[in-house]
C-alpha angles and dihedrals in degrees: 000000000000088000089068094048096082091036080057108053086043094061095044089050081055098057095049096050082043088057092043096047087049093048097055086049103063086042094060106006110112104038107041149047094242096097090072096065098036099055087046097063093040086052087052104049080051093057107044118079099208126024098257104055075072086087109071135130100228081049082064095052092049091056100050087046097055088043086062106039086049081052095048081045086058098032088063095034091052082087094057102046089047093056093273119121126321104247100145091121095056095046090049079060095044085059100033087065115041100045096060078045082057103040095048088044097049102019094036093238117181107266085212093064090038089059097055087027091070097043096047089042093066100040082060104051087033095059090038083048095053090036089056092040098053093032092058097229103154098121097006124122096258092051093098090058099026105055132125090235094061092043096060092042088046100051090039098064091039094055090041105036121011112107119263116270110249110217124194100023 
């Protein structure tokens, strides 16, 4: 019973980085290139397992690799939101992919869950997007929760990072 108490606040630490980091990125999410940085250190703080394994130099690198690939996000998406095509599909993948490439580069992720993370990354944001889309939530109470920002950066983390379910035990 003691073993699951600091599983337990870890968890909880992670949630609330996980809010906070949500939070700044609708604030900011659509227009600019914050979010990089934000999620990466999210997804950081999710992947370290004490407080100073936070300063290394290949943490660094991830950062600045998710602050550009937001920015490269941004950079494509900049046509849609000022009346050009609608590729905000394409540019969802863009990110989709390249993120889980620089996480198991710098942060040693494993390629394998990589591999079912991106895909499964996508179908997420892209079933909340078209939910959000066809329900008509922009405004409404459950926008906050139900967005496809937070979908993609939930299911991100839950695909990357959660721990594998153990079946049978």
């Amino acid at each position: 019973m003691a073993e699951s108490r600091p599983r337990r606040s870890g968890l909880v630490g992670k949630l609330v980085v996980f809010c906070v980091g949500v939070y700044l990125s609708l604030l900011y999410g659509y227009h600019y290139w914050y979010v990089g940085p934000i999620f990466g250190v999210v997804v950081l703080i999710w992947h370290v397992k004490s407080p100073r394994e936070l300063v290394k130099l290949q943490h660094a690198a991830f950062v600045a690799a998710s602050t550009l690939i937001y920015a490269l996000v941004v950079w494509k998406y900049k046509p849609a939101i000022f009346g050009g095509p609608d590729n905000m599909a394409w540019v969802v993948a863009i990110g989709t992919i390249l993120l889980p490439v620089a996480q198991t580069v710098f942060l040693r992720a494993s390629w394998r869950r990589a591999l079912i993370a991106i895909p499964g990354v996508y179908l997420t944001w892209f079933l909340v997007a078209f939910l959000y889309e066809k329900l008509s939530l922009t405004g409404s109470w459950i926008e906050p929760i139900m967005n496809p920002v937070v979908a993609w950066q939930s299911a991100y983390l839950v695909f990357m990072l959660a721990p594998r379910p153990k079946f049978g035990q």
